[in-house]
MIZAVEX-782887 format. One record per residue (C-alpha): x, z, y; residue number from 1; residue in three letters. Coordinates in Angstrom, 3 decimals, m for minus. Example, Ala and Ser with C-alpha at 12.3 -4.5 7.8 and 13.67 -1.06 7.14 Angstrom:
{atom {12.300 7.800 m4.500} 1 Ala}
{atom {13.670 7.140 m1.060} 2 Ser}
***
This chain:
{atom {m16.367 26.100 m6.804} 1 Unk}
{atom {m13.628 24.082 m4.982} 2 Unk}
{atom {m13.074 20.621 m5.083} 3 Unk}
{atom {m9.986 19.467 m6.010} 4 Unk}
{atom {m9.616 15.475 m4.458} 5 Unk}
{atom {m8.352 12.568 m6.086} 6 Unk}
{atom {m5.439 13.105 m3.502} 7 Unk}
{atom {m4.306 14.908 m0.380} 8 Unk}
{atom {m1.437 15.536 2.105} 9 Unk}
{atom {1.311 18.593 1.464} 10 Unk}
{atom {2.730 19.952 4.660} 11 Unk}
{atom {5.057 22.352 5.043} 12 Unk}
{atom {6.737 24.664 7.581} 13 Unk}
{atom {9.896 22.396 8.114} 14 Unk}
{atom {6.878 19.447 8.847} 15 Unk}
{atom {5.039 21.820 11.492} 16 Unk}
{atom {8.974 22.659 13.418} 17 Unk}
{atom {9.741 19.337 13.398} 18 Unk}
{atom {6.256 18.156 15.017} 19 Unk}
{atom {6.722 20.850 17.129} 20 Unk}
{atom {10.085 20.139 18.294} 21 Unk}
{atom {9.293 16.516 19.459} 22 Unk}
{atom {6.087 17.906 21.231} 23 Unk}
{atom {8.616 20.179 23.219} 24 Unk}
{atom {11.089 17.092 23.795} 25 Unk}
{atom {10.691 15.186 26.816} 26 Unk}
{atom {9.611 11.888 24.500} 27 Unk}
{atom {6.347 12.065 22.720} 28 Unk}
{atom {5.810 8.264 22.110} 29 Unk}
{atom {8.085 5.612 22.222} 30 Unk}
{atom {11.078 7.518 22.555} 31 Unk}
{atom {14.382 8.352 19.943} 32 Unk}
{atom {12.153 9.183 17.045} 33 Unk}
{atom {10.767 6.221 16.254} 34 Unk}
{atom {14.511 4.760 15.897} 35 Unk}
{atom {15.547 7.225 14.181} 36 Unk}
{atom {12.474 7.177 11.669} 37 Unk}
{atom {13.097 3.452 10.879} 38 Unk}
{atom {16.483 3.797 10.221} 39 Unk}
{atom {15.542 6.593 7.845} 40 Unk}
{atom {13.478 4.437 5.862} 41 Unk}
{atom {15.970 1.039 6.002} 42 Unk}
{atom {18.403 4.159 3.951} 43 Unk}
{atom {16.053 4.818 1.994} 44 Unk}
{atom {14.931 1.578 0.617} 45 Unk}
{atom {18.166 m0.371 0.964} 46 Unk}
{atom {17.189 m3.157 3.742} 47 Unk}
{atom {18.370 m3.769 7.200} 48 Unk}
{atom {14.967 m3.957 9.315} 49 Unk}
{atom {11.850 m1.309 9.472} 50 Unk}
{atom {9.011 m1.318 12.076} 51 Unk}
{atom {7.050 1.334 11.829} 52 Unk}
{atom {3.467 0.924 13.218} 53 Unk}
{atom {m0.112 2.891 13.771} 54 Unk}
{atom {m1.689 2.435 10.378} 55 Unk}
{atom {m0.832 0.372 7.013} 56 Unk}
{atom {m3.390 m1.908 8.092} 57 Unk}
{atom {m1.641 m3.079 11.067} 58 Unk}
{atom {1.394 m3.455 9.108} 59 Unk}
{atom {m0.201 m6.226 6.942} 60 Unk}
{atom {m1.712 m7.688 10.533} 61 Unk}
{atom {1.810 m7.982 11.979} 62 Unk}
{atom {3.796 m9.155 8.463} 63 Unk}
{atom {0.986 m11.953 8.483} 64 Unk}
{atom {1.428 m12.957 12.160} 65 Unk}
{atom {5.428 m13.152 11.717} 66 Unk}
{atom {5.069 m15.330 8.787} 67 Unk}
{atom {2.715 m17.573 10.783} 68 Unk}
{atom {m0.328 m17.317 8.887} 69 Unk}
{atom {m2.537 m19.529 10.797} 70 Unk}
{atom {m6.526 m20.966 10.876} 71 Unk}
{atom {m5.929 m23.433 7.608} 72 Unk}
{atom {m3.878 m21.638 5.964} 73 Unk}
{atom {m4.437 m19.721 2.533} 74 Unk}
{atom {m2.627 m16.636 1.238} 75 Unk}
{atom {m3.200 m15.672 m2.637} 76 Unk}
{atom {m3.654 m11.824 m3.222} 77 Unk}
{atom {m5.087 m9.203 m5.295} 78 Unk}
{atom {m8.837 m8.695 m5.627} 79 Unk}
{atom {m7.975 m4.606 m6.729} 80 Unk}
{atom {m6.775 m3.144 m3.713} 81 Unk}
{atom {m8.346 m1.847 m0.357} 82 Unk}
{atom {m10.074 m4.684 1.464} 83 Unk}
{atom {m7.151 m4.511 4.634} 84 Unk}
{atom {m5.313 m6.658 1.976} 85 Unk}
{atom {m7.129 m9.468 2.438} 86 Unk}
{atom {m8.542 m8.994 5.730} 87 Unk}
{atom {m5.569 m9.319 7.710} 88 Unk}
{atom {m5.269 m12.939 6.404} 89 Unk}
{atom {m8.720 m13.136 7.935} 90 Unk}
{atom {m7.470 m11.326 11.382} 91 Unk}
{atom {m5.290 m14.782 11.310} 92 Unk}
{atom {m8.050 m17.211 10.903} 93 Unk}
{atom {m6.715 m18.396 6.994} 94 Unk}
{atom {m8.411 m17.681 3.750} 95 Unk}
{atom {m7.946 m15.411 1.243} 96 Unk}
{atom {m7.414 m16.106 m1.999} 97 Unk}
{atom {m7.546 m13.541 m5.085} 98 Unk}
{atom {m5.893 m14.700 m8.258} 99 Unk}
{atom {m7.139 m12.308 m11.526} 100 Unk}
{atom {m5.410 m9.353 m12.712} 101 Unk}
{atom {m2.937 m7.893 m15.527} 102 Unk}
{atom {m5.310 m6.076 m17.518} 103 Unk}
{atom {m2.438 m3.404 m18.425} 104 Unk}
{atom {m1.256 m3.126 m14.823} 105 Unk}
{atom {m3.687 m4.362 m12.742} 106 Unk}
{atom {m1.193 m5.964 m10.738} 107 Unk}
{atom {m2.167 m9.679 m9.716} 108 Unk}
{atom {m0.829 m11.871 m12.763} 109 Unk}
{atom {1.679 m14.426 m11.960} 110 Unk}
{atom {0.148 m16.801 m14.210} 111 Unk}
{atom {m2.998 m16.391 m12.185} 112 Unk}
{atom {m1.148 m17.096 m8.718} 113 Unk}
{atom {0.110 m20.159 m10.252} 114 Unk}
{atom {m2.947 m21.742 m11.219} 115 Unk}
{atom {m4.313 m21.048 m7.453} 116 Unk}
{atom {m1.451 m22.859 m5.413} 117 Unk}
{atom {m2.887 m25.774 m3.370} 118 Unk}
{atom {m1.218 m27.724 m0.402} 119 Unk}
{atom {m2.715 m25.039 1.532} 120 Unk}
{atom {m1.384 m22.103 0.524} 121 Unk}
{atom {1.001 m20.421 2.843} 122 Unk}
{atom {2.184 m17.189 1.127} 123 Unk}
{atom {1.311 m14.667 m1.349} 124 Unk}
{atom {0.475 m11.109 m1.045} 125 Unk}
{atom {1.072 m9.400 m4.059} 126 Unk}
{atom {m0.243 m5.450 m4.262} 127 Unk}
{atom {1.907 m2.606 m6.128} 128 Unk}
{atom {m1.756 m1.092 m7.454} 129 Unk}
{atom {m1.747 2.927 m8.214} 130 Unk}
{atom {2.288 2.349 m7.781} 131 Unk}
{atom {3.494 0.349 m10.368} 132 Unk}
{atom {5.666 m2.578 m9.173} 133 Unk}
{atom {3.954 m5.803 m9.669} 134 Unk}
{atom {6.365 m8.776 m11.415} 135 Unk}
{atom {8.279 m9.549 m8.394} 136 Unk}
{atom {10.961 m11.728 m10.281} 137 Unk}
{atom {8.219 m14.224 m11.413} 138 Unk}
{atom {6.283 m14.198 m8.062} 139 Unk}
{atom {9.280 m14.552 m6.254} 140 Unk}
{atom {10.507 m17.502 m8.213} 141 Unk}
{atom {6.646 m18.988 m7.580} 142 Unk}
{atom {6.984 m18.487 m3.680} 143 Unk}
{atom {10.611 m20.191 m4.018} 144 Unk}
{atom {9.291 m23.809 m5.773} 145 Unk}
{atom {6.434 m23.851 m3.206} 146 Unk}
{atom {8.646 m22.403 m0.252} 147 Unk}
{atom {5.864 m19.327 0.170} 148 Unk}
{atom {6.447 m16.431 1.973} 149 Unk}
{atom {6.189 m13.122 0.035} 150 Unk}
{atom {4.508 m10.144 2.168} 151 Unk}
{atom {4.237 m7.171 m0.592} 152 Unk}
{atom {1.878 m4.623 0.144} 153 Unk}
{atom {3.325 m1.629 m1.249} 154 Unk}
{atom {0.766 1.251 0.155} 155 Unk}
{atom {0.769 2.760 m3.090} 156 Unk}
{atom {4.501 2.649 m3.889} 157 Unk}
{atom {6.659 4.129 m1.786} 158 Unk}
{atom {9.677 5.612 m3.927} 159 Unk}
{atom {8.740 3.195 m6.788} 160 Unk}
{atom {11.615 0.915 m8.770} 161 Unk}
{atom {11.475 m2.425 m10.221} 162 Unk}
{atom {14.393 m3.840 m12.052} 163 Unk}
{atom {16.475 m0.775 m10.310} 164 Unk}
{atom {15.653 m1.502 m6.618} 165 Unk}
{atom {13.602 0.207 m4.198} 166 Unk}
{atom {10.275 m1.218 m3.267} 167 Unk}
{atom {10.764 m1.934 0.262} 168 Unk}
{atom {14.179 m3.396 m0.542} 169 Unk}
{atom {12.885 m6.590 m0.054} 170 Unk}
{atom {14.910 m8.257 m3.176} 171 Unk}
{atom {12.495 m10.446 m4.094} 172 Unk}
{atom {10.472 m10.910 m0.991} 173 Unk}
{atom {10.423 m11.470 2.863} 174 Unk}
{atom {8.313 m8.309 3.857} 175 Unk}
{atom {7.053 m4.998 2.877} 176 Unk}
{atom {4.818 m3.241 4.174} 177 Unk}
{atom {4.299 0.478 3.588} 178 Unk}
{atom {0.999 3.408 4.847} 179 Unk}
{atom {1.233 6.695 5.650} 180 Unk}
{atom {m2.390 7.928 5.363} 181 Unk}
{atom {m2.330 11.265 4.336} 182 Unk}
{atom {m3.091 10.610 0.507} 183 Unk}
{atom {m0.470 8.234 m0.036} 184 Unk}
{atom {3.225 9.928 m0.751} 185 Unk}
{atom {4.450 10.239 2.676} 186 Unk}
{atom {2.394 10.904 5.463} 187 Unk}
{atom {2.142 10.470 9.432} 188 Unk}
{atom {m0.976 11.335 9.882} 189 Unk}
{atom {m2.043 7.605 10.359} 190 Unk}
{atom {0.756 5.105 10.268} 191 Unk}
{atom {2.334 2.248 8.090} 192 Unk}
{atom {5.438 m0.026 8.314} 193 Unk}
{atom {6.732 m3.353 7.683} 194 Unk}
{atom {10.243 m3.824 5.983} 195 Unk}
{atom {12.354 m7.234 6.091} 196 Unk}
{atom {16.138 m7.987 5.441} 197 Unk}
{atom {15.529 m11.332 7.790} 198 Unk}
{atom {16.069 m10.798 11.604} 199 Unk}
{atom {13.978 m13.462 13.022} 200 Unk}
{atom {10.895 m11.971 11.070} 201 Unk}
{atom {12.569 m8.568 12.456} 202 Unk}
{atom {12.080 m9.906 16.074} 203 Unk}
{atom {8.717 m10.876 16.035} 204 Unk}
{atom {7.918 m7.886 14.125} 205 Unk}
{atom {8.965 m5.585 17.314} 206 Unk}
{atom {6.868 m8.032 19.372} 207 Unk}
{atom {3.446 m8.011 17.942} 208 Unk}
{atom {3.494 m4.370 17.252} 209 Unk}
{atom {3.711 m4.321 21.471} 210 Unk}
{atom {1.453 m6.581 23.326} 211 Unk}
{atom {3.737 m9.685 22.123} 212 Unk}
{atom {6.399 m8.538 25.080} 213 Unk}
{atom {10.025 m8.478 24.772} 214 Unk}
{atom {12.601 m6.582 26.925} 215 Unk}
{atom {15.296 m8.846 25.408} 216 Unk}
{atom {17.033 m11.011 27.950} 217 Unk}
{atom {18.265 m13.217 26.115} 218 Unk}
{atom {15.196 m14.248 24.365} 219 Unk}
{atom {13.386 m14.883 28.085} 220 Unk}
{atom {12.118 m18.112 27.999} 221 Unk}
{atom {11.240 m18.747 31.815} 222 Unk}
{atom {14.234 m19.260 34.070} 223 Unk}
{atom {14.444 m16.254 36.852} 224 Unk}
{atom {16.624 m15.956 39.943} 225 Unk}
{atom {19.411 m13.199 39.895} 226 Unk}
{atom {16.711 m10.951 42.377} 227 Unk}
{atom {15.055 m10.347 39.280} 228 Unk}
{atom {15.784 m6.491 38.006} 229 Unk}
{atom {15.926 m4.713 34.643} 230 Unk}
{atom {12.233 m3.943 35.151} 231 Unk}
{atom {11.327 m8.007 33.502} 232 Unk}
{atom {9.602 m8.692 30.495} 233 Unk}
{atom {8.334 m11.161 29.378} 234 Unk}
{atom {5.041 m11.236 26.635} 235 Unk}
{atom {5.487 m14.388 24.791} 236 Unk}
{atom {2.919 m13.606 22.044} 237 Unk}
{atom {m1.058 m12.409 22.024} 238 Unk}
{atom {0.457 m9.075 20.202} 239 Unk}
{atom {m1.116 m5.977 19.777} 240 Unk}
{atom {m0.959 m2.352 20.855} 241 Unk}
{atom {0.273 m1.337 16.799} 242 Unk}
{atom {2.662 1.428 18.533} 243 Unk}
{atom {3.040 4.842 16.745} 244 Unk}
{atom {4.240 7.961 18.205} 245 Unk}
{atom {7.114 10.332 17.828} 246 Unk}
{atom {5.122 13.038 17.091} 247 Unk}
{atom {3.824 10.917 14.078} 248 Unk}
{atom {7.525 9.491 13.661} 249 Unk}
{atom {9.051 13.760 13.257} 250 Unk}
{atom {6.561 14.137 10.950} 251 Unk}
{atom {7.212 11.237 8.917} 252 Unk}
{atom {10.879 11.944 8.853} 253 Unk}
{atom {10.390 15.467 7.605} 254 Unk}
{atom {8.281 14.334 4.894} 255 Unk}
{atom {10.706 11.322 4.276} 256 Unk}
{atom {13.322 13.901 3.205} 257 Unk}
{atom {11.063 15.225 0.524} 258 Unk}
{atom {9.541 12.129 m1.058} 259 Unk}
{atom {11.974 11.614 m4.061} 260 Unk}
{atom {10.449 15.866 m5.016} 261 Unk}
{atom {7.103 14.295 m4.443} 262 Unk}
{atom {7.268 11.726 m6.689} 263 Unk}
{atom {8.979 13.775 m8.954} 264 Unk}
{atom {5.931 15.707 m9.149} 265 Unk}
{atom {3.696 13.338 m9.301} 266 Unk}
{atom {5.340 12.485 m12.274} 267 Unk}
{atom {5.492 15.447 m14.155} 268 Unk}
{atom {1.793 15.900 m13.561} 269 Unk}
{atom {1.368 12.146 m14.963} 270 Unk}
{atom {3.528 13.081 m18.017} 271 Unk}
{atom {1.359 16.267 m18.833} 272 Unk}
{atom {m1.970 14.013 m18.504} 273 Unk}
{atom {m0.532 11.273 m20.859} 274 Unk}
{atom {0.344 14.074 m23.319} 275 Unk}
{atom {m3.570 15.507 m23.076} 276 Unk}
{atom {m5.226 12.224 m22.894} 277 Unk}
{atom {m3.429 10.825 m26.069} 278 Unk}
{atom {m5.165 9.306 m28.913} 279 Unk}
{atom {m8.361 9.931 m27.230} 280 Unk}
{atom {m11.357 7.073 m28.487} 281 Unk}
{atom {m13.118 7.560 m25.151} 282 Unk}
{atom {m10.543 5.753 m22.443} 283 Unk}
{atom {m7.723 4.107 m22.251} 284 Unk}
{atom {m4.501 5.565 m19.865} 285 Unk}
{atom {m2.632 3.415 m17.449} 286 Unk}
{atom {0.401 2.040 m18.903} 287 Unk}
{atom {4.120 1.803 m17.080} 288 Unk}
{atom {6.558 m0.945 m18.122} 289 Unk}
{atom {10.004 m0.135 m19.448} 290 Unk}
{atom {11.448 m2.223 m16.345} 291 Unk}
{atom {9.613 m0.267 m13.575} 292 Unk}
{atom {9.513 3.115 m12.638} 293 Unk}
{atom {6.048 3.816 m10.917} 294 Unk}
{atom {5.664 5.930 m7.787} 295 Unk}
{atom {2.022 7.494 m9.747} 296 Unk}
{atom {0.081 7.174 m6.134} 297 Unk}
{atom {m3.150 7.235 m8.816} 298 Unk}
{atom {m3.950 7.929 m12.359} 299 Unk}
{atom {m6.933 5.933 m13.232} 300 Unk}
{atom {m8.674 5.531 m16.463} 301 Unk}
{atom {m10.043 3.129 m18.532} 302 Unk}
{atom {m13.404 3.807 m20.342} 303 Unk}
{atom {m13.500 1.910 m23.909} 304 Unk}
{atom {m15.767 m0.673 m23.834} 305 Unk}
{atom {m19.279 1.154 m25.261} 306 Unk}
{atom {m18.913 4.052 m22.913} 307 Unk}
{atom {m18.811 1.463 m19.778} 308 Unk}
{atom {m22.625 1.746 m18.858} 309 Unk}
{atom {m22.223 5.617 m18.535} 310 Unk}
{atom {m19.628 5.427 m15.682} 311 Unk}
{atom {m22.238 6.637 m13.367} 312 Unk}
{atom {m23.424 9.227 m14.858} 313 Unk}
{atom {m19.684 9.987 m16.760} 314 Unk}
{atom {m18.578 10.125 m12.595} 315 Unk}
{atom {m20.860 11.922 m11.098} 316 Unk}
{atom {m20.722 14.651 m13.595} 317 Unk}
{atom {m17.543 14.946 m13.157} 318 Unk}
{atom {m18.080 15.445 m9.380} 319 Unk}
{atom {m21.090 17.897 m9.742} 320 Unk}
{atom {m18.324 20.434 m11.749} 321 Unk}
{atom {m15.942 19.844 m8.784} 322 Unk}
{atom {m13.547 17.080 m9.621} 323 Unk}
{atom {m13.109 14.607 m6.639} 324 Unk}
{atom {m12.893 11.380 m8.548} 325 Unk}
{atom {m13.120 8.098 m7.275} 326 Unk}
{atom {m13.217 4.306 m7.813} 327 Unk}
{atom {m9.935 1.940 m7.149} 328 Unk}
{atom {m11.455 m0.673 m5.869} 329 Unk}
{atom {m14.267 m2.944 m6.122} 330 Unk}
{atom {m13.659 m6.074 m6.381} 331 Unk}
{atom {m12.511 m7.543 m2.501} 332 Unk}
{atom {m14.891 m10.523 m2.751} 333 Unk}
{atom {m17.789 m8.592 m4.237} 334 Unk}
{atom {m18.099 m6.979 m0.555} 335 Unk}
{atom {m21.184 m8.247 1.320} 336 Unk}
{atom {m18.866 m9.328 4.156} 337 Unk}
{atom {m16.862 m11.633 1.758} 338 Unk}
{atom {m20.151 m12.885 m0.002} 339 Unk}
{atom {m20.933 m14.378 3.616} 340 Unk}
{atom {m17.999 m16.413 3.567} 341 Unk}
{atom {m19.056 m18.084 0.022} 342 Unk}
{atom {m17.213 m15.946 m2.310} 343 Unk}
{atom {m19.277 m15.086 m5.434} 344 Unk}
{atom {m19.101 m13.000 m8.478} 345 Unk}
{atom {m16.977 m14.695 m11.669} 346 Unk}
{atom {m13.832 m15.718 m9.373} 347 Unk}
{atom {m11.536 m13.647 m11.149} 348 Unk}
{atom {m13.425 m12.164 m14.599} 349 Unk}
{atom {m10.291 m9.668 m15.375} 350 Unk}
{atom {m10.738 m7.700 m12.275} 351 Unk}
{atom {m14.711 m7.583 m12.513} 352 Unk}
{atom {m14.418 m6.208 m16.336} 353 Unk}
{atom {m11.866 m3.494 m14.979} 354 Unk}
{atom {m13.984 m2.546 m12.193} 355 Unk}
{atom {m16.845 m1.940 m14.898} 356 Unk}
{atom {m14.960 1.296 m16.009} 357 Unk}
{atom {m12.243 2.736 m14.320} 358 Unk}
{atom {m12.266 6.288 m12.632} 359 Unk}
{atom {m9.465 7.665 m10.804} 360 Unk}
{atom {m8.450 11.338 m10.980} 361 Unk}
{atom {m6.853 13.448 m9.267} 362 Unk}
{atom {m3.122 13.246 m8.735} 363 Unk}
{atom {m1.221 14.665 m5.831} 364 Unk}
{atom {2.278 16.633 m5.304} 365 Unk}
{atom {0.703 20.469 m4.169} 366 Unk}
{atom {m1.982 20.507 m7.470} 367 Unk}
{atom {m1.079 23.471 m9.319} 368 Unk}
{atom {m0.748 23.510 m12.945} 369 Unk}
{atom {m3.922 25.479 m13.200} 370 Unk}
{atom {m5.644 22.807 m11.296} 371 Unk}
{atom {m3.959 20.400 m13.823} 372 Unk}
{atom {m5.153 21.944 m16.740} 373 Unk}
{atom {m9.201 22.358 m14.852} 374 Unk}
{atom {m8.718 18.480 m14.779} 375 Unk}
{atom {m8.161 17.927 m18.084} 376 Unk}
{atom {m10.845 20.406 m19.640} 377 Unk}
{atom {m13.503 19.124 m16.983} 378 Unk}
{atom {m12.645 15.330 m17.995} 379 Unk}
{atom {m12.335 16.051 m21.916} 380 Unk}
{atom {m15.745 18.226 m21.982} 381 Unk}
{atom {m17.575 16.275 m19.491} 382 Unk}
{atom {m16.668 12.665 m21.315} 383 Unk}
{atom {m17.052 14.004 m24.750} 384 Unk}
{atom {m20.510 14.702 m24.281} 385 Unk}
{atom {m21.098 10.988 m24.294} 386 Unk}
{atom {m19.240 10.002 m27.216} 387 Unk}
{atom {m21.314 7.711 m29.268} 388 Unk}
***
């Protein structure tokens, strides 16, 4: 019996060429492609700057150094997402810290943010969870009174809308940042990127992704006599080594071209599940708000509240007859490494209650419909059994 996982990659033959025609080009990192990939994703989400880096993770890293995010410092976020969220406030030497969740969303509530503003607090990271925009206009108009920078981490939305504008189009914020891992809905293999419509975030952007140098003469900053030859730089920042590679980049361009059918898909899978799953007693589905159009990178589940102490067992049946489920997420601060640092359980009650009963399943562009329909049998018969 075949698994079939909560989500996966879907490459083609026209991905495979295009790879194959950068690994016969005389470039095969840090060459034309990685232009030409950034500009294809500033089209595609409406904003004038992209950077495109190894891994989502250093995309958060970078968008946190640019804003200046500094030992002191604190930067609200999200307690449901994946811990590189918060961490790369930590990477900076500031504090994290999580304001509770919408519990029809489970986007970070605005409300929330509000009541955990302090003198300290140097910007807010919201997180687009399973895809669905979180209320930019409100957060934005937060950031604005306090004069708070707004990185979004949109890993789980590319291709989403809020308000009719891209995510990524940076309308209501100063960065976003994007992955590529290979279950979220384009892929490089490993890669991410930061988007910004501000140039002097742009800048620094293109120097911490290399080693903090810049090639830019006019930005030098110590004076040089005219012997000195095209070969200067200069590195003016502790940057890092965050490049990505054509190869990745022809890839990502490929796949680019085909991400409005992949979230198509995704959609019409969503639309069947919704349609199964109706009226059920057992769980609740998620919900999408009439002003957002989510890019569906998960469908998670609610159990009602009496079935909540069978999750384990309700999950790892559902395993055992080959569904790949998973968890989205525990609760950042509920990690042992976070416990260290004084965080404890009861910070943010919403999230810890949603955490209690949610299972993801699968949801991915190349599931067929029969794979679809094993889903919803599996999850029906397996659940059922448990109804009280």
């Amino acid at each position: 019996m075949k698994t079939i996982p909560y989500g996966r990659q879907f490459i083609d033959s026209t991905d495979i060429k295009e790879v194959l025609k950068t690994l016969k080009s005389n470039w095969i990192t840090q060459g034309p492609k990685i232009n030409e990939f950034e500009g294809a994703l500033c089209k595609y989400a409406g904003v004038k700057y992209a950077v495109v880096v190894s891994n989502g993770t250093a995309a958060l890293h970078i968008a946190c150094l640019a804003a200046e995010i500094k030992r002191g410092d604190e930067v609200i976020t999200s307690p449901i997402t994946f811990v590189a969220s918060a961490n790369c406030v930590l990477y900076c030497g500031a504090k994290p810290v999580f304001a509770d969740i919408q519990e029809d969303t489970v986007n970070i509530d605005p409300e929330a943010i509000k009541r955990k503003i302090s003198q300290k607090t140097k910007a807010i990271i919201p997180v687009h969870f399973a895809g669905h925009p979180c209320e930019l206009k409100e957060i934005h108009s937060i950031a604005k009174k306090h004069n708070l920078t707004v990185i979004e981490d949109a890993a789980h939305a590319l291709g989403a809308e809020y308000k009719g504008s891209k995510i990524g189009s940076c309308k209501y914020s100063d960065m976003t940042i994007f992955s590529f891992h290979p279950v979220k809905h384009i892929t490089t293999g490993e890669g991410g990127a930061v988007l910004t419509n501000r140039k002097d975030l742009y800048e620094k952007l293109l120097m911490f992704r290399n080693h903090g140098i810049t090639k830019n003469s006019s930005a030098f900053r110590i004076p040089h006599s005219a012997f000195v030859g095209s070969w200067y730089y200069e590195m003016q920042e502790l940057g890092f080594n965050y490049r990505i590679t054509d190869i990745q980049c022809a890839l990502g361009i490929s796949q680019l071209k085909k991400l409005d059918k992949f979230i198509e898909r995704r959609r019409e899978i969503v639309r069947i599940y919704q349609k199964a799953f109706s009226n059920n007693r057992l769980f609740n589905l998620p919900a999408e708000k009439k002003h957002a159009e989510s890019s569906w990178h998960l469908y998670v589940i609610k159990l009602k509240d009496k079935y909540r102490n069978e999750r384990k067992q309700i999950f790892e049946r559902l395993r055992n007859k080959g569904l790949g489920v998973q968890v989205h997420y525990i609760p950042v601060y509920l990690q042992p490494y976070y416990i260290k640092l004084g965080y404890r359980k009861g910070l943010c009650p919403k999230a810890e209650e949603y955490y209690k009963g949610v299972i993801t399943l699968p949801l991915y562009p190349k599931m067929s419909i029969s794979n679809v329909k094993r889903v919803i049998h599996i999850t029906k018969s397996v659940i059922r059994k448990f109804k009280k």
